[in-house]
C-alpha positions as MATLAB code, in Angstrom:
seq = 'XXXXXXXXXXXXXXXXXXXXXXXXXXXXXXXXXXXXXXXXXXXXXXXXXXXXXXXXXXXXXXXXXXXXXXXXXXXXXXXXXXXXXXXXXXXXXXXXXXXXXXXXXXXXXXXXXXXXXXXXXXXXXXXXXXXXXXXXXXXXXXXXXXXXXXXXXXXX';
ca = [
       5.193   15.886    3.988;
       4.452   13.996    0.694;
       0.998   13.603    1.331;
       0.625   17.752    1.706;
       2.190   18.198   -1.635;
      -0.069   15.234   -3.521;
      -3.201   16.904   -2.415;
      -1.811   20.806   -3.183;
      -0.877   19.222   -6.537;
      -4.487   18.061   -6.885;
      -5.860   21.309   -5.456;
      -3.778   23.475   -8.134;
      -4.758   20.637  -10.977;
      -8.733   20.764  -10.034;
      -8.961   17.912   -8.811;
      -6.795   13.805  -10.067;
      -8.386   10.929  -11.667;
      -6.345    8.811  -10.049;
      -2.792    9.243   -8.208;
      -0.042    6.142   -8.791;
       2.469    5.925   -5.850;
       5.421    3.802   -4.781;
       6.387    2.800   -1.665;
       6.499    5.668    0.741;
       4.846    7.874   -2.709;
       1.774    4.871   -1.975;
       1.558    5.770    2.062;
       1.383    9.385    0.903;
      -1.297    9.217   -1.754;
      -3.341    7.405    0.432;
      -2.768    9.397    3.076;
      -3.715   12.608    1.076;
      -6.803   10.931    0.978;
      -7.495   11.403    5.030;
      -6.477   15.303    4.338;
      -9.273   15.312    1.772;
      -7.804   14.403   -1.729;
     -10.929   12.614   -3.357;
      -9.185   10.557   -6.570;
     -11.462    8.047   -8.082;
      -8.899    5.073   -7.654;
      -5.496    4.586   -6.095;
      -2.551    2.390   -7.666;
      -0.409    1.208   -4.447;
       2.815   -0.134   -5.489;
       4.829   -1.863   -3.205;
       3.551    0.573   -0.047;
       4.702    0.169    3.801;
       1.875   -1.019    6.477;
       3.180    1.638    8.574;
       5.328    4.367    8.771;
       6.170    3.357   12.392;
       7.527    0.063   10.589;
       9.800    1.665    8.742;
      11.447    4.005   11.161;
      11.515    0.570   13.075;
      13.749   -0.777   10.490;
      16.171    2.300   10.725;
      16.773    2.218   14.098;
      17.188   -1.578   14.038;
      19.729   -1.458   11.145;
      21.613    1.527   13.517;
      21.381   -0.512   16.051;
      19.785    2.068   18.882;
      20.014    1.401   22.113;
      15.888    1.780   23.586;
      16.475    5.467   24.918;
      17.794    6.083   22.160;
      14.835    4.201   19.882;
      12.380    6.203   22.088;
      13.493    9.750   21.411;
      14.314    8.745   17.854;
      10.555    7.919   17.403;
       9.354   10.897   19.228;
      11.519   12.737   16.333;
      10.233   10.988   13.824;
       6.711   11.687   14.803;
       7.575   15.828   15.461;
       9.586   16.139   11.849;
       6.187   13.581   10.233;
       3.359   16.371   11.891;
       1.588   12.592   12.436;
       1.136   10.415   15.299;
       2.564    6.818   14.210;
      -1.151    5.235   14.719;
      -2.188    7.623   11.932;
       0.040    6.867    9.183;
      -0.509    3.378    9.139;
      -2.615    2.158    5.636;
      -5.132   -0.106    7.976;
      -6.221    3.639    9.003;
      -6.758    4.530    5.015;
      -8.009    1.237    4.295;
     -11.154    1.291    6.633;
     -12.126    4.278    5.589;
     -11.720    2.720    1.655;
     -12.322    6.492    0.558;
     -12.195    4.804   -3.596;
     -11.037    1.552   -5.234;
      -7.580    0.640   -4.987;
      -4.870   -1.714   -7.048;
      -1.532   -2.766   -4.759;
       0.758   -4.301   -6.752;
       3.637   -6.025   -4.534;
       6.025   -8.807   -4.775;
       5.525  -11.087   -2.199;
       9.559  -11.201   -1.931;
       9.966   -7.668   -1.418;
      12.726   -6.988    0.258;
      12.239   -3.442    1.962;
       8.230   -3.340    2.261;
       6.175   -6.362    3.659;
       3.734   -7.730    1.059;
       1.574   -8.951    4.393;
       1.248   -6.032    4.974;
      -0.231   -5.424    2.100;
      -2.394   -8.678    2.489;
      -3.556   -7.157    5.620;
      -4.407   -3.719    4.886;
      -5.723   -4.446    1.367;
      -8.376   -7.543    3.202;
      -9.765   -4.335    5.154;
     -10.204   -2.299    2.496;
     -13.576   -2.210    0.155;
     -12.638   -2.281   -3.652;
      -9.023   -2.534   -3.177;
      -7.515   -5.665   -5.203;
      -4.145   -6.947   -4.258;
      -1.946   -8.707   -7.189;
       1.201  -10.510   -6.325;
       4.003   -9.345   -8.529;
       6.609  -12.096   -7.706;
      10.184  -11.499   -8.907;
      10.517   -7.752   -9.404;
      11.711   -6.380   -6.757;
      11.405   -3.233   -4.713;
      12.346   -1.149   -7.395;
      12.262   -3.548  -10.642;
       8.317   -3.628  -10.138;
       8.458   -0.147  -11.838;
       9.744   -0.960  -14.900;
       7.852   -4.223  -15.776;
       5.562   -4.105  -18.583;
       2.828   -6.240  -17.178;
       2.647   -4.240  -13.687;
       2.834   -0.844  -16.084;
      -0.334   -2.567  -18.262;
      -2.237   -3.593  -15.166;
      -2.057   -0.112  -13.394;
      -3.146    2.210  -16.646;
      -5.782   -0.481  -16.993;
      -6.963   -0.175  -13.607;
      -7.129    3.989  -14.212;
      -8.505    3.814  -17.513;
     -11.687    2.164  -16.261;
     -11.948    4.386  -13.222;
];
C-alpha cells in the first residue's frame, strides 16, 4: 500500500517536513499519518473522501451485478489490508494529526470536491482552496496551485 511506502520513505529519510500528495498519493499521505508518519503539514491535492467511493465508481462504470459488487468489495478490502471505514479522510481529519492545504477544483471530474468540503470542515488547521478550471490532472501543473503549496510548506 502507498501509505506503507510514504511512511518507510520517511522512516529511511529521518523523519518529512511535509509530504505533497495527489489524489489517491493525498489518501495515502494522510493515511501514513494513522500508521504513525508525524509531517508538520500535509498538501492534499485533489484527494478521494473514501476509498470505498472509488472502488464504488469502478464497479459502477463495469456495471456489476450486487453479488458481484459484494465480493468485489470484499477483494478490494483483502488486496487494501484496510477495512473501507478506515480509509476514508473524515477518519484522518478528526484526528487533524498537523495542518493541512487541499487544493481541489470544485469541477473535478474523478474526485468529489464535497468531499473535500466535508472532510476538510472536520479537520483542525486544514484550509480548503477551490482551484476552479484545472482539472484532475491540470491542477498539477498550474503555477498558482504550485506557489500556494511550497508556500504553505515553507512556513511549516
Amino acid at each position: 500500500m502507498l501509505a506503507e511506502c510514504i511512511l518507510d520513505i520517511a522512516t529511511q529519510q529521518g523523519g518529512l517536513r511535509a509530504v505533497i500528495g495527489h489524489s489517491a498519493g493525498a489518501a495515502s499521505a494522510a493515511l501514513a499519518t494513522l500508521m504513525g508518519l508525524e509531517p508538520r503539514g500535509l498538501v492534499l491535492i485533489a484527494p478521494p473522501l473514501s476509498h470505498r467511493r472509488r472502488v464504488e465508481r469502478v464497479a459502477d462504470r463495469f456495471e456489476l451485478a450486487e453479488e458481484v459488487r459484494t465480493a468485489f468489495f470484499a477483494a478490494a478490502e483483502r488486496r487494501g489490508g484496510w477495512k473501507d471505514a478506515d480509509v476514508d479522510m473524515r477518519v484522518v481529519a478528526r484526528r487533524a494529526p498537523c495542518p493541512a492545504l487541499v487544493l481541489h477544483d470544485p469541477d473535478d471530474d474523478y474526485t468529489d470536491y464535497a468531499g473535500s468540503e466535508e472532510f476538510t470542515a472536520l479537520w483542525r488547521g486544514a484550509r480548503l482552496v477551490p482551484c476552479p478550471g484545472r482539472g484532475h490532472i491540470r491542477i498539477l501543473s498550474t503555477p498558482e496551485v504550485v506557489a500556494e503549496a511550497v508556500r504553505f510548506v515553507v512556513a511549516l
